[in-house]
C-alpha positions as CSV (number, residue, x, y, z in Angstrom):
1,X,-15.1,-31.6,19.5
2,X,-14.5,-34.9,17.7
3,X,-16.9,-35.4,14.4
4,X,-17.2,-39.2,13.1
5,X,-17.9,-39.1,9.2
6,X,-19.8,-42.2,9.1
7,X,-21.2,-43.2,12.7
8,X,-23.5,-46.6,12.7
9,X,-26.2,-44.7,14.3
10,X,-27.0,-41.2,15.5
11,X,-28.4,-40.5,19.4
12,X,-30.7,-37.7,19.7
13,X,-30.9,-35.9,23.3
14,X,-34.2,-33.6,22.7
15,X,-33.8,-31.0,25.8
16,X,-31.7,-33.1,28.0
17,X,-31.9,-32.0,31.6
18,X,-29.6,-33.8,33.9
19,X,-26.4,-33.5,33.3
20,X,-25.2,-37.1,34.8
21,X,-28.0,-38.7,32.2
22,X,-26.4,-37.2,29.2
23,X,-22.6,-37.6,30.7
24,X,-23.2,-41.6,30.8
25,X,-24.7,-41.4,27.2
26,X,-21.7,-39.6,26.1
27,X,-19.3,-42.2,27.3
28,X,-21.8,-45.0,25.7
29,X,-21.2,-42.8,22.5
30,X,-17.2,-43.2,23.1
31,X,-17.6,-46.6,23.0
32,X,-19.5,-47.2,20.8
33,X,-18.8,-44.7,18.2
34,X,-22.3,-43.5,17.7
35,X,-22.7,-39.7,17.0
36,X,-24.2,-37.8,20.3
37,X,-26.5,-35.1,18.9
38,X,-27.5,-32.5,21.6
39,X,-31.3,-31.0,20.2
40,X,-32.7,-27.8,21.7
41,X,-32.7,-26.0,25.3
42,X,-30.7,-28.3,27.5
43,X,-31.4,-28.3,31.0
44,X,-27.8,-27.2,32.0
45,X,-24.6,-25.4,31.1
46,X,-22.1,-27.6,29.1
47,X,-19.2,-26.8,30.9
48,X,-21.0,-28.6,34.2
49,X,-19.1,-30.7,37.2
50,X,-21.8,-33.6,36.8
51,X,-22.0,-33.6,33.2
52,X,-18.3,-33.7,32.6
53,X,-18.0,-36.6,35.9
54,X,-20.2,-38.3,34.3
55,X,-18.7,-38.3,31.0
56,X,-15.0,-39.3,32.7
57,X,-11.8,-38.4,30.4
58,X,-13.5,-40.0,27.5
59,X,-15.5,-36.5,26.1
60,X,-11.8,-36.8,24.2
61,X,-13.8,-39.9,22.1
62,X,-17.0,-38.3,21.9
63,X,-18.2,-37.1,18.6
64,X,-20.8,-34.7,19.8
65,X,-22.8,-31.1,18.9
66,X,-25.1,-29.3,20.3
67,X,-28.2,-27.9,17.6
68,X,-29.9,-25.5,19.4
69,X,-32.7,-25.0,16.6
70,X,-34.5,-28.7,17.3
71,X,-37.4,-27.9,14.8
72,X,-35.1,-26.8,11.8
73,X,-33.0,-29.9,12.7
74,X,-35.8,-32.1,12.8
75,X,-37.2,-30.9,9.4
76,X,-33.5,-31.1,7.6
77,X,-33.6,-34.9,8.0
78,X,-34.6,-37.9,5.7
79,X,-38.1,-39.4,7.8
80,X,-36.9,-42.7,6.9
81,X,-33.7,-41.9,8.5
82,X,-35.1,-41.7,11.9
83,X,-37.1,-43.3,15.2
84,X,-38.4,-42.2,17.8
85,X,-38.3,-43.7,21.9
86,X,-41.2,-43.2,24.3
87,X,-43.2,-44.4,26.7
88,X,-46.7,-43.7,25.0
89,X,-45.9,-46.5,22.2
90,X,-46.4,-49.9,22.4
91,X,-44.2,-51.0,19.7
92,X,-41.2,-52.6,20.8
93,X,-37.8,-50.9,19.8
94,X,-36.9,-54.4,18.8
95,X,-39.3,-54.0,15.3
96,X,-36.3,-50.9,14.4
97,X,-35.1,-51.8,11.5
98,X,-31.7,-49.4,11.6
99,X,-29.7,-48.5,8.8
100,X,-26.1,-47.0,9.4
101,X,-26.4,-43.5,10.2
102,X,-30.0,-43.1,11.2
103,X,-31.1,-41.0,14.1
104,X,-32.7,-42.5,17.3
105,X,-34.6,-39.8,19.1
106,X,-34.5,-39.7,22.8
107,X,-37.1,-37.5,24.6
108,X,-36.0,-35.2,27.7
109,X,-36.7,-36.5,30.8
110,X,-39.6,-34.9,32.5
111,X,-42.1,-34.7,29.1
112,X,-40.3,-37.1,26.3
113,X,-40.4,-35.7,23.0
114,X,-42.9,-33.2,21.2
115,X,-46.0,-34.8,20.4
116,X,-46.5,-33.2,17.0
117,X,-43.0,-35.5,15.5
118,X,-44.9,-38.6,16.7
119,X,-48.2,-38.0,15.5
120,X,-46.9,-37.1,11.9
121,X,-44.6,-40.1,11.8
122,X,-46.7,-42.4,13.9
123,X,-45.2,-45.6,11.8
124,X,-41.6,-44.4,13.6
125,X,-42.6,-44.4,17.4
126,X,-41.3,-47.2,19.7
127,X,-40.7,-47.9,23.1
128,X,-38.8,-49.9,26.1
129,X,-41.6,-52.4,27.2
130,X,-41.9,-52.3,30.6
131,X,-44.4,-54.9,32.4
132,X,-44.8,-53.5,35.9
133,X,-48.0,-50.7,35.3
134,X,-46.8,-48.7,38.3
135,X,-43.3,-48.0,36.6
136,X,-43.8,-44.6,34.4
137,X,-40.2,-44.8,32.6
138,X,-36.9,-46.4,32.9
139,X,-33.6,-43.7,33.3
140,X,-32.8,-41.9,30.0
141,X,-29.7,-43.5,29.7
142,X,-30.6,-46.9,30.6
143,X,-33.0,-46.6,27.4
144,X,-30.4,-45.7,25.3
145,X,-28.4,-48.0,26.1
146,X,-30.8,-51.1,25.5
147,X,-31.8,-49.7,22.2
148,X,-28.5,-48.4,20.7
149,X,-27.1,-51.7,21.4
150,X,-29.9,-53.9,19.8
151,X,-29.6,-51.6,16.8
152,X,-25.8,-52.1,16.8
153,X,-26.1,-55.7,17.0
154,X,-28.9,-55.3,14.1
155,X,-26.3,-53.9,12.2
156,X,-23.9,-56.5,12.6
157,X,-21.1,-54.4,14.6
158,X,-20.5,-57.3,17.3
């Protein structure tokens, strides 16, 4: 497992749950040099087919881990260090103000992220806008790909 000291921004998986999702956020991560941060149960075994297809040969540039313990990792941070992506938000992720090394938490496919981080940081909440009503959510890694790149271009890394 590769570490990165100082990564521009940190993705947060909460319960990921299909492997190929999290595989094509990993090789985003390799090429972008953002930190992949695996938080809680995941949906699948590490050492699966799909996830490591989907991940190519670059898991080799991946700084990644896996914290099972999402609430203790959750509580450990700065709140100002982090922001949070869903669906049930209607501020746009383009209002995150990033800072190098803050964390950008992703929910897990099916449910999004726990309900009681959003409600105590409401000010941190933000989401893809989508303008078609019968669309519930765009693909995981599709998300995190639009926002990690706005915030890397925020940061002045292009």
């Amino acid at each position: 497992m590769k570490l990165y000291n100082n990564p521009p921004l940190n993705i947060v998986l909460y319960e990921p749950q299909i492997p190929p999702n999290t595989g094509n956020i990993a090789r985003l991560c390799a090429a972008t040099k953002c930190h992949l941060i695996l938080l809680g149960k995941l949906g699948f075994d590490l050492t699966d087919k799909k996830l490591k297809r989907a991940g190519l040969d670059y898991w080799q540039f991946v700084s990644w881990e896996h914290k099972p313990k999402a609430d203790e990792f959750f509580e450990a941070l700065n709140s100002k260090q982090f922001h949070f992506l869903s669906v049930h938000y209607n501020k746009p992720y383009t209002e995150i103000n990033p800072k190098e090394g803050d964390y950008v938490f992703f929910g897990k496919e099916t449910t999004g992220l726990p309900k009681k981080w959003m409600e105590r940081f409401p000010e941190s909440c933000f989401t893809v806008p989508m303008w078609e009503k019968g669309v519930r959510s765009l693909n995981l890694g599709s998300s995190v790909a639009v926002v990690i790149y706005d915030g890397l271009r925020q940061l002045g890394k292009f």
